[in-house]
C-alpha positions in Angstrom: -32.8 -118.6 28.6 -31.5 -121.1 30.7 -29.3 -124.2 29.3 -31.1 -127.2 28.4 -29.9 -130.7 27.6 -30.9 -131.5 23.9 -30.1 -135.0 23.3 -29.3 -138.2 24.9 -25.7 -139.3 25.5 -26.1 -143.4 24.7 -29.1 -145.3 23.4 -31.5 -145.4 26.1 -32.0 -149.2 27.0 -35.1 -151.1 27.1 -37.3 -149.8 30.3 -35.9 -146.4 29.8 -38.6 -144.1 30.1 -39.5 -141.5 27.9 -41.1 -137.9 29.1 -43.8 -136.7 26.7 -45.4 -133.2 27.1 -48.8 -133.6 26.3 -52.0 -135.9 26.3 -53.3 -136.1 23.2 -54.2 -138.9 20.2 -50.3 -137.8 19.3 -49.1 -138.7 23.1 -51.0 -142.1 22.9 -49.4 -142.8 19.2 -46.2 -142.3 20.6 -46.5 -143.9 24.1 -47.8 -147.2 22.2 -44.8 -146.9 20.0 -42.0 -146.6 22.7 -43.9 -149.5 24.4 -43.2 -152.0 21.2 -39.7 -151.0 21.6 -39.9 -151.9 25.3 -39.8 -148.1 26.8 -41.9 -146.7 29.4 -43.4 -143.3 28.7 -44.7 -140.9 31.4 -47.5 -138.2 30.2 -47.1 -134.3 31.4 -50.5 -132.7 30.9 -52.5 -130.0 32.2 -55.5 -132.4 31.3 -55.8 -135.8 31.3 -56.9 -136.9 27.2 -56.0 -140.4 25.6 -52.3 -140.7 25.8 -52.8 -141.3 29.6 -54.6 -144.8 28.7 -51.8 -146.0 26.9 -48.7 -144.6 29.4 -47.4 -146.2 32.3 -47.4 -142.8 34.4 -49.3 -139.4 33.6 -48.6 -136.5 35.6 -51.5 -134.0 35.5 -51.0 -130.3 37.0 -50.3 -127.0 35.4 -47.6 -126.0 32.8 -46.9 -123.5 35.6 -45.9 -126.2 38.3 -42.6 -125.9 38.5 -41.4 -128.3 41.7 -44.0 -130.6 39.7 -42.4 -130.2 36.0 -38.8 -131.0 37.8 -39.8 -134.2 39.3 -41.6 -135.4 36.0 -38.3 -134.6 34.4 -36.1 -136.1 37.4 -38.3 -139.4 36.7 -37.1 -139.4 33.2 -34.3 -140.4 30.5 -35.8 -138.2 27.8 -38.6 -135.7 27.3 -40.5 -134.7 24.2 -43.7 -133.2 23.4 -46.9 -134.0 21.3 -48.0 -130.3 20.4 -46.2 -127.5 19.8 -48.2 -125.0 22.2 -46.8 -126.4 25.3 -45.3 -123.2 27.2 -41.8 -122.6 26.7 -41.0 -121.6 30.6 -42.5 -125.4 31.4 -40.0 -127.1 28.7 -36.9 -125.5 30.1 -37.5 -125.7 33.7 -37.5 -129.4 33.0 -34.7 -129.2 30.1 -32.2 -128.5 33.1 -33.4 -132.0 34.9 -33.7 -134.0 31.5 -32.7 -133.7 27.7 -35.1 -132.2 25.5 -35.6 -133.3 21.6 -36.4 -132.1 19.6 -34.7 -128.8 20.5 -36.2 -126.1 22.4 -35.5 -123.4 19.5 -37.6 -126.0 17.2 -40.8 -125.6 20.0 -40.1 -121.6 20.0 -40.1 -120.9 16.1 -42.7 -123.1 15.3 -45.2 -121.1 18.4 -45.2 -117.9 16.2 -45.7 -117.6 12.7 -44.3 -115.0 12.4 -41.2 -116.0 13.4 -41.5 -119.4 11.8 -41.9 -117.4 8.2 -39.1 -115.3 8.7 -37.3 -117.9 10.1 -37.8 -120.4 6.8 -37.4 -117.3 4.5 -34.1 -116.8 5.8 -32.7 -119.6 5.2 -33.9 -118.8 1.4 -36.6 -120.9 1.2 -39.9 -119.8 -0.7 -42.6 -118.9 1.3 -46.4 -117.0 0.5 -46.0 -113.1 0.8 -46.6 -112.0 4.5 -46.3 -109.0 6.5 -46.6 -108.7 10.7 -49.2 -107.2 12.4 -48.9 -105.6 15.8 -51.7 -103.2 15.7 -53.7 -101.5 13.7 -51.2 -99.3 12.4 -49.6 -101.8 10.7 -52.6 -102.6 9.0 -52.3 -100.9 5.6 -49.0 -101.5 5.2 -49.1 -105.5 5.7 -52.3 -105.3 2.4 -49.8 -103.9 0.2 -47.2 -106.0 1.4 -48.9 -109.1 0.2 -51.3 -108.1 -1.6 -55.3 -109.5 -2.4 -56.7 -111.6 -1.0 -54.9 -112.6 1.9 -55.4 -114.6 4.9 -55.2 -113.3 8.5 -53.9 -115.8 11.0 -52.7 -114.5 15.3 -49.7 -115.4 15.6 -49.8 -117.7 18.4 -52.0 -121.2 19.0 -53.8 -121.3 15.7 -54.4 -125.0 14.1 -57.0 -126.4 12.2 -57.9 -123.7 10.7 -58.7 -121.9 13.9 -57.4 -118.3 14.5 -57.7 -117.6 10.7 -59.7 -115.7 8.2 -59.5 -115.1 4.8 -59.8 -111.0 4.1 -60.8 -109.3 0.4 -59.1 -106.0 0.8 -58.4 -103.4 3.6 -61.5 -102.4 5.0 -62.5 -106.6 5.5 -59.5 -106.4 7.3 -59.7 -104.0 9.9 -63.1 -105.4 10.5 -61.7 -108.9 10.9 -58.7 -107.8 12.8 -60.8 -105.9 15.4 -63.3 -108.9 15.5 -60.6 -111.5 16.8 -59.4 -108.5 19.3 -56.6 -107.1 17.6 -53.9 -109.6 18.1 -49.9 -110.3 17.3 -51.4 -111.4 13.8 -49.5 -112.2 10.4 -51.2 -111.2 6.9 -50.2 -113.8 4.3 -50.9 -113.5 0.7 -52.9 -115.7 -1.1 -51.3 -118.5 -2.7 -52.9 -120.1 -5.8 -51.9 -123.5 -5.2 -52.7 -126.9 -7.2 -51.6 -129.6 -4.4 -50.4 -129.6 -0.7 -47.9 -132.1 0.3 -45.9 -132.4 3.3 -42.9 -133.7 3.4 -42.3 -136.5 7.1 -38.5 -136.1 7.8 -36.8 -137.8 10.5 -33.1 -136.9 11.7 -30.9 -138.7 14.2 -28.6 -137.1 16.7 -25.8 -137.8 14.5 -27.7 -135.5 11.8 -28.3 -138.1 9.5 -32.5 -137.5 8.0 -34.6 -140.4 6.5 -37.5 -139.5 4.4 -40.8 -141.2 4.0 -42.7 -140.9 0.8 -44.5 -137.6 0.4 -47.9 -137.2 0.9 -50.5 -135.3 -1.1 -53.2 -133.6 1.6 -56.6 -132.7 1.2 -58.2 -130.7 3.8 -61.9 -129.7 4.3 -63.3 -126.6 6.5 -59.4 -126.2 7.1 -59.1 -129.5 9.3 -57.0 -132.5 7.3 -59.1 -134.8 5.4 -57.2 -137.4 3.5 -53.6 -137.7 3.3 -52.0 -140.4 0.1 -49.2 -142.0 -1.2 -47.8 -142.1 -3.5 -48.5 -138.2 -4.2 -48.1 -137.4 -8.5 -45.6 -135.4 -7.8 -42.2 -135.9 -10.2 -39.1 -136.8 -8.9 -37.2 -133.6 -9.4 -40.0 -131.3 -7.2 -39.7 -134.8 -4.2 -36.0 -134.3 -4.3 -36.6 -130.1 -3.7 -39.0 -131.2 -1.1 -36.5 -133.5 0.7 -33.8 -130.6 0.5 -36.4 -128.0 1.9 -36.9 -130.4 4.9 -33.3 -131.3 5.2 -32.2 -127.5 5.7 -35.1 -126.8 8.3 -34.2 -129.9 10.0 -29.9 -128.8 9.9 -30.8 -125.0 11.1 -32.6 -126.3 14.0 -30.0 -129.4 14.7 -33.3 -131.4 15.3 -33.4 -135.0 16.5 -37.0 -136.4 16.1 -40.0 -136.4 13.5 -40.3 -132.9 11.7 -43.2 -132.5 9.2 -42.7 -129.8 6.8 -46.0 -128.8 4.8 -45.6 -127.5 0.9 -47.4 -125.8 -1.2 -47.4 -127.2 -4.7 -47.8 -124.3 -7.3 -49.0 -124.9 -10.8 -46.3 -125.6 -13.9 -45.1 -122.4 -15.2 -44.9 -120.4 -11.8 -41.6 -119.1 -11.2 -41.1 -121.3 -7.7 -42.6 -125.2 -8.1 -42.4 -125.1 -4.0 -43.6 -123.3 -1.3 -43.6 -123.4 2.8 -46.6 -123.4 4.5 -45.6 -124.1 8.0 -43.6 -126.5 10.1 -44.2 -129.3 12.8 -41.7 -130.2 15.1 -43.6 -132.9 16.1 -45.6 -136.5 14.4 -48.0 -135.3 12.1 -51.3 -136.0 11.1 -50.4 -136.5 7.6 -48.1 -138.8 8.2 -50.8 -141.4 10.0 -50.8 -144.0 7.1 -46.8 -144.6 7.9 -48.2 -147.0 10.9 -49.9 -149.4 8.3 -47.8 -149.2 5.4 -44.6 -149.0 6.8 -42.4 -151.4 8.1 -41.5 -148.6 10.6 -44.1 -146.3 11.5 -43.4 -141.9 12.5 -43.6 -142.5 15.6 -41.5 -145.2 16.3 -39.3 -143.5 14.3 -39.3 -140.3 16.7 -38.9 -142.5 19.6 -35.9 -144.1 18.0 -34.6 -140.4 17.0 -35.1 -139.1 20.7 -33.8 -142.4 22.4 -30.3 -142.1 20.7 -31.8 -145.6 18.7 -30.1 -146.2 14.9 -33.4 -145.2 12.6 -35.5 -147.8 11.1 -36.9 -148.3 7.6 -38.4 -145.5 6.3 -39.8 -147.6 3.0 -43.3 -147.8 2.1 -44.5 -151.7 1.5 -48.2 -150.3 0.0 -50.0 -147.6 -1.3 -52.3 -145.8 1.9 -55.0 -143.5 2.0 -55.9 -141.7 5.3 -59.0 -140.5 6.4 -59.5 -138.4 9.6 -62.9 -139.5 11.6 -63.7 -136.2 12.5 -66.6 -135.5 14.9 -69.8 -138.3 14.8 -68.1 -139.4 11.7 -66.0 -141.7 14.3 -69.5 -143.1 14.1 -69.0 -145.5 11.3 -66.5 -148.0 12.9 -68.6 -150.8 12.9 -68.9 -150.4 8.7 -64.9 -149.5 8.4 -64.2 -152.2 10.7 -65.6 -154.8 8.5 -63.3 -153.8 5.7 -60.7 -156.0 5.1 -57.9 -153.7 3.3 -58.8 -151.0 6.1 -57.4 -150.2 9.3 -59.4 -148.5 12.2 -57.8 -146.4 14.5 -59.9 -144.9 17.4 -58.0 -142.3 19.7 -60.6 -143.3 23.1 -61.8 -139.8 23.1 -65.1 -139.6 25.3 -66.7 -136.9 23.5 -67.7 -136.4 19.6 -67.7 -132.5 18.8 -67.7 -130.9 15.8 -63.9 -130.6 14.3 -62.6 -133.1 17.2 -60.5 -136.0 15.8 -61.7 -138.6 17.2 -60.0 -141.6 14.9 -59.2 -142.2 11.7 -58.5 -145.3 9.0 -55.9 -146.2 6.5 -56.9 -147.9 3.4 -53.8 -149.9 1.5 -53.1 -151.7 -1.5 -50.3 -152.9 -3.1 -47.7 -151.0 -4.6 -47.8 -153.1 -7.8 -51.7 -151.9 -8.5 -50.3 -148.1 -8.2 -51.1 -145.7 -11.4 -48.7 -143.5 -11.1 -47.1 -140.7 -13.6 -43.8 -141.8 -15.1 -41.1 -140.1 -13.2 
C-alpha cells in the first residue's frame, strides 16, 4: 500500500475546501456544516445524490477513475468520506495528492467484519461470539463456534440490515448460506441484549476525544428508528462506553467523528458491554446532536479533519430522533407544524421502501428529564 497523507499540517483557513467521498444525506450534512464554518466542500461520487445540492463542486465518475480521483484530490486541502464502502484503491490514489482523515486503516477494518471483530477483540474488547466463513467447509465449525441461534452477515457492504439473516441451527444455515451465493460471510452468536447504545466520539489530531451524550437506539426491520438522550444507562457502564470508544479511536490514531455501537446486556451477565460494529464516519444515531447541541457531529468532524480546536460537545436539551423512512417522509406538513420539532428533509427524489428520506428531532428541556439517579 502506498503512503498516504493522514492529517492536515495547520488549521485550514476559512475558504479552504474540504474533499468528501461520497453523495449521500451524510455528504450534504457535512457539506452544510463546513459551509457555516466558511469551508468549501467538493463531492466525489460515482452518482450524483443530495450532498451535490449543498456543495460548491461535485465531481461525478467512477471510483476507478484514477487521473479523475487525482485532480479531485489536487483541488483540495483535505478529503474525507460519508460511507464506509468507498473502494480502498480510490482513497489512496488520492491520499498521495491530499490528506486523508480519518485514516485509511479506519476505512479498511471497518469494510469487513470480519476483520473489524477481530480487530476490536484484540484490543480486548467484548464482542458477540463469531466465527469466519469462507466456504462451506467452514460451515459446521463456525455453529459450534457461536453457538444457536446466530446471525449470518457477508462480510463486505452490508447495512441496514441488508446482507443478513438470522439462522436456527446448521442445516438453516447451509440453506441460507447457499441462498446469498456462498459469500466471505461471518456467523455471529446471538446476543440477548436489553438496550443498544452507541457511543459519538470525536478525536482531534492532537489525540485528544470529546464525547457527546450516549444514545439509546431503537431500530425496526433492522433500519434505525429512534435514537434518545439522555439514555438510562448509569454512570459507571457511560464511563466503560467512553473507554471502549477511546481505545478504538487511539488504535486507529483517528481524527474525525467515530461512532461506536454497544450492546447493552442485562444486570447479572458477566460483561455489562458489548461491540456491535464501528463507524468511522457521522452517524445516524447521532442526528439529534444538530438540534440539541451547541456544536453539532458534523461540524465537529469538519473541525477534527480541518486541524480546527473542537467545539462543545454538551447537550443543551433532551432529543428524540426519528428516521422518515420511505413515504413516511410523507408527513412533513404535520411535523412541520410542531413547534418543539425539527424537520430535516435530505432532497431525495424518490420514496422507496427502507430509503431515508429525512428525519426530525423532538427536544425539550433538560430540567423536565426523568432520569434514573446516577
Amino acid at each position: 500500500m502506498a503512503q498516504v497523507r493522514t492529517a492536515v499540517t495547520h488549521p485550514l483557513p476559512p475558504g479552504s475546501t474540504i474533499g468528501i467521498f461520497g453523495s449521500g444525506q451524510l455528504g450534504r450534512m457535512l457539506a452544510m456544516a463546513a459551509a457555516e464554518l466558511g469551508l468549501r466542500t467538493h463531492i466525489y461520487s460515482d452518482a450524483s445524490g443530495p450532498a451535490c445540492d449543498c456543495a460548491a463542486a461535485a465531481t461525478i465518475l467512477p471510483y476507478t477513475d484514477a487521473e479523475a480521483i487525482k485532480a479531485f484530490a489536487a483541488a483540495v486541502d483535505v478529503i474525507t468520506f460519508e460511507f464506509e464502502n468507498v473502494p480502498l484503491d480510490a482513497v489512496e490514489i488520492a491520499g498521495q495528492h491530499a490528506p486523508i482523515s480519518p485514516d485509511l486503516k479506519a476505512l479498511e477494518i471497518a469494510q469487513d467484519r470480519f476483520v473489524e471483530k477481530t480487530f476490536v477483540a484484540n484490543l480486548a474488547i467484548p464482542v458477540a461470539p463469531f466465527a469466519n466463513i469462507e466456504s462451506e467447509a467452514d460451515l459446521d465449525a463456525a455453529g459450534t463456534q457461536t453457538g444457536w441461534p446466530a446471525r449470518l452477515k457477508t462480510r463486505r457492504l452490508g447495512y441496514d440490515g441488508k446482507g443478513q439473516v438470522q439462522v436456527s441451527n446448521s442445516d438453516e444455515l447451509a440453506r441460507t448460506y447457499a441462498d446469498m451465493g456462498r459469500p466471505a460471510a461471518v456467523l455471529e452468536g446471538h446476543i440477548n441484549f436489553s438496550t443498544e447504545v452507541s457511543v459519538l466520539a470525536v478525536r482531534d489530531r492532537n489525540g485528544h476525544t470529546a464525547f457527546y451524550d450516549l444514545p439509546e437506539n431503537k431500530h425496526k426491520d433492522g433500519i434505525l428508528d429512534t435514537s434518545r438522550v439522555p439514555s438510562q444507562l448509569p454512570q459507571d457502564l457511560i464511563h466503560q462506553a467512553h473507554d471502549i470508544a477511546r481505545r478504538i479511536a487511539d488504535a486507529l490514531d483517528y481524527i474525525g467523528l467515530l461512532a461506536v455501537e454497544l450492546f447493552v446486556l442485562p444486570e447479572g451477565a458477566a460483561q455489562c458491554l458489548l461491540v456491535n460494529e464501528i463507524a468511522p464516519r457521522v452517524h445516524n444515531s447521532g442526528h439529534w446532536t444538530s438540534d440539541a447541541c451547541q456544536v453539532s457531529q458534523f461540524e465537529n468532524h469538519i473541525r477534527a479533519i480541518a486541524g480546527w480546536p473542537l467545539g462543545a460537545t454538551d447537550r443543551h436539551s433532551n432529543a428524540q430522533m426519528t428516521n422518515l423512512i420511505g413515504t413516511a417522509a410523507n408527513s412533513w406538513p404535520t411535523l412541520a407544524t410542531q413547534s418543539s420539532t425539527s424537520v430535516h428533509l435530505y432532497g431525495k427524489r424518490e420514496a422507496r421502501p427502507g430509503r431515508k428520506m429525512g428525519h426530525y428531532t423532538e427536544i425539550s428541556p433538560i430540567s423536565s428529564a426523568k432520569t434514573r439517579e446516577k
